[in-house]
C-alpha positions as CSV (number, residue, x, y, z in Angstrom):
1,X,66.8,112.7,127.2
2,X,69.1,111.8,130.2
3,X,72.5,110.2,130.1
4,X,71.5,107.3,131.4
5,X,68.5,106.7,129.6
6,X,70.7,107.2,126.5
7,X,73.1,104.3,127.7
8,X,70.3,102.0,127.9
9,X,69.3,102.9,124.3
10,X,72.9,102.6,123.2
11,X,73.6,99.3,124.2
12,X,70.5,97.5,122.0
13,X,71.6,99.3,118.9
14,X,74.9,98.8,119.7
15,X,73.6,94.9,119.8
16,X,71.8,95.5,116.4
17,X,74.4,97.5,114.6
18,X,76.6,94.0,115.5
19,X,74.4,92.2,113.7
20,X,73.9,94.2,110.7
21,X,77.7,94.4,111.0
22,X,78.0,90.6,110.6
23,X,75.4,90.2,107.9
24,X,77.0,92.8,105.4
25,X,80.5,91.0,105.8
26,X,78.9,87.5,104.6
27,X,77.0,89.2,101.9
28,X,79.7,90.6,100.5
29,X,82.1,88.0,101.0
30,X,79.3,86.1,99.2
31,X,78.7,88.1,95.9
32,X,82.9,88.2,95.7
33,X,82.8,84.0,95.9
34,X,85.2,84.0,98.6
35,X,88.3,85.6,96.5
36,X,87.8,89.0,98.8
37,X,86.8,89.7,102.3
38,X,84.7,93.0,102.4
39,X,84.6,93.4,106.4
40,X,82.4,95.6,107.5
41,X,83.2,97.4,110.7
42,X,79.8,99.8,111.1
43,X,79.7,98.8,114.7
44,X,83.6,100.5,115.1
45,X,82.2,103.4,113.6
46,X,78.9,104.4,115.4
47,X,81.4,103.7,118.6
48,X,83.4,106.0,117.3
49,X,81.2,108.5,116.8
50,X,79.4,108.0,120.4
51,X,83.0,108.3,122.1
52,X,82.3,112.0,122.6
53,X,78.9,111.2,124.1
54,X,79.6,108.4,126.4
55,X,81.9,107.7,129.5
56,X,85.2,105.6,128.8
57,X,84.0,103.3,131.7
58,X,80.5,102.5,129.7
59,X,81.9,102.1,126.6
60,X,84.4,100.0,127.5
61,X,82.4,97.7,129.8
62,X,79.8,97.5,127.0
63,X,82.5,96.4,123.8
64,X,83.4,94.0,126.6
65,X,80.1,92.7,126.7
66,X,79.8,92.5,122.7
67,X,82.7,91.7,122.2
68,X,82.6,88.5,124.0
69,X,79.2,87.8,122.4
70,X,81.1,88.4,119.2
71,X,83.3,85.6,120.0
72,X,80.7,83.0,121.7
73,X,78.3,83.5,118.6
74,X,80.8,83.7,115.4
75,X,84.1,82.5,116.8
76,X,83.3,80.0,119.5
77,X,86.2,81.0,121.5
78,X,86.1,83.6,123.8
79,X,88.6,86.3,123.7
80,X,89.7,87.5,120.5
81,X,87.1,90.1,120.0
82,X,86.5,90.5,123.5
83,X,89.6,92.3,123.7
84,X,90.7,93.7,120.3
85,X,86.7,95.6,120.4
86,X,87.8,97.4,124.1
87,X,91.2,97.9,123.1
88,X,90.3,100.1,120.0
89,X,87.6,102.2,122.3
90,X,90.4,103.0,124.2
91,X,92.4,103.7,121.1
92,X,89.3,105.9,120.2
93,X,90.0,107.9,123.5
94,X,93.4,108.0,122.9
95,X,92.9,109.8,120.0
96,X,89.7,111.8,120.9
97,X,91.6,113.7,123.4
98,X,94.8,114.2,121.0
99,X,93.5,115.2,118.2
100,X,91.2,118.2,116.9
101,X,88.1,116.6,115.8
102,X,86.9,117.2,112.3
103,X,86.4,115.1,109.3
104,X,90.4,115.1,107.7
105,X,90.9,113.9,111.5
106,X,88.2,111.6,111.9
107,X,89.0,110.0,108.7
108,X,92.4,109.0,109.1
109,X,91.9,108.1,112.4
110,X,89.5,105.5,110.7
111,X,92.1,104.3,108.3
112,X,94.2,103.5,111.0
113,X,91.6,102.7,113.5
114,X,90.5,99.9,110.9
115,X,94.0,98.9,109.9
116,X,95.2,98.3,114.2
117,X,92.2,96.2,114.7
118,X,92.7,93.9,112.2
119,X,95.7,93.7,112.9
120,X,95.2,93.2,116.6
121,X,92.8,90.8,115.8
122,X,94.6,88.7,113.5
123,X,97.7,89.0,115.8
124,X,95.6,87.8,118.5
125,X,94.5,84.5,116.2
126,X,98.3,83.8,116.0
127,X,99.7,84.1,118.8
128,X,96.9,81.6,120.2
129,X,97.1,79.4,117.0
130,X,93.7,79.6,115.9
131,X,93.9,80.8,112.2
132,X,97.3,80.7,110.2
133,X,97.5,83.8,107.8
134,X,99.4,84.3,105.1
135,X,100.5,88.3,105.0
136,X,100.5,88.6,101.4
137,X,97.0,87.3,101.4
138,X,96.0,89.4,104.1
139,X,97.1,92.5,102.8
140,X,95.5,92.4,99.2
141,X,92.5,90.3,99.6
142,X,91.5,90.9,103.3
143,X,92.8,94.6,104.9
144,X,92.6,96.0,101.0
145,X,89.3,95.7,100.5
146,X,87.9,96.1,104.1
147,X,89.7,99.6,104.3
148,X,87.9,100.1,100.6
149,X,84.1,99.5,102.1
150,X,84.6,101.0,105.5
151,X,86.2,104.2,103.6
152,X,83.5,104.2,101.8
153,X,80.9,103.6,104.6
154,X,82.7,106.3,106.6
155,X,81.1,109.3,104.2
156,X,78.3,108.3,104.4
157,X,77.3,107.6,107.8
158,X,79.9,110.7,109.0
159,X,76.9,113.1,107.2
160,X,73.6,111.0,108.2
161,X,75.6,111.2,112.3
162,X,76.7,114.9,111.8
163,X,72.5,115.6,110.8
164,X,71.4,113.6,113.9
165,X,73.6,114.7,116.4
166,X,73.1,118.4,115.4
167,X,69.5,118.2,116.5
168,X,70.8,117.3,120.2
């Protein structure tokens, strides 16, 4: 399969992967009755998975995209995700051309991958006075948890991608 016929595959699962993304947060935000926030961030990792495969100008361009659907759809205001989603694919690159890839790499690099964007999107919220966030709370019952499932997440999907991309 082309290149380019692969970006226009990309970009609906990218879509979909958003979605399912969303709908697993809420879920388990829902069986924890609100005391925890399990954020999923499966969307982060298939991107970072497909950094390898994709030019920085597509990726980019396209995290704009869902990012700022991100924000019209869940937010309603347009710009936190739009630039915190871009900001760590170019974080991704950062570290993609740094680093020797294999799973020690790749999984620290989630950690903190995780970590900066919730941070950057938080920070963001903020600075523009649209959430007020209490860092204790943040750290134990929001960024504890999310960097508990995606941990989790990330062993899982690292083997199921690792399977598929080996058949390229």
């Amino acid at each position: 399969m082309s290149k380019v016929k692969k970006q226009y595959i990309a970009a609906p699962i990218f879509f979909l992967v958003m979605l399912l993304d969303s709908h697993l947060t809420r879920t388990f935000s829902a069986w924890s009755d609100g005391a925890n926030v399990w954020k999923t961030h499966f969307l982060l990792l298939i991107l970072m998975f497909c950094v390898p495969r994709f030019s920085k100008r597509y990726m980019i361009t396209t995290t704009i995209v869902l990012g700022s659907i991100f924000d019209l759809y869940y937010m309603g205001v347009l710009g936190v995700y739009a630039v915190s989603l871009p900001l760590a694919v170019w974080g991704m690159y950062l570290l993609y051309d740094l680093l020797y890839q294999n799973i020690f790499t790749m999984f620290f690099g989630w950690i903190i991958l995780i970590t900066g964007y919730e941070l950057a999107a938080s920070g963001i919220q903020v600075i523009f006075k649209l959430s007020v966030i209490n860092p204790i709370y943040f750290a134990t019952n929001f960024l504890g948890p999310t960097l508990l499932v995606n941990i989790l997440f990330f062993f899982i999907i690292y083997y199921i991608v690792r399977v598929l991309f080996r058949w390229e």
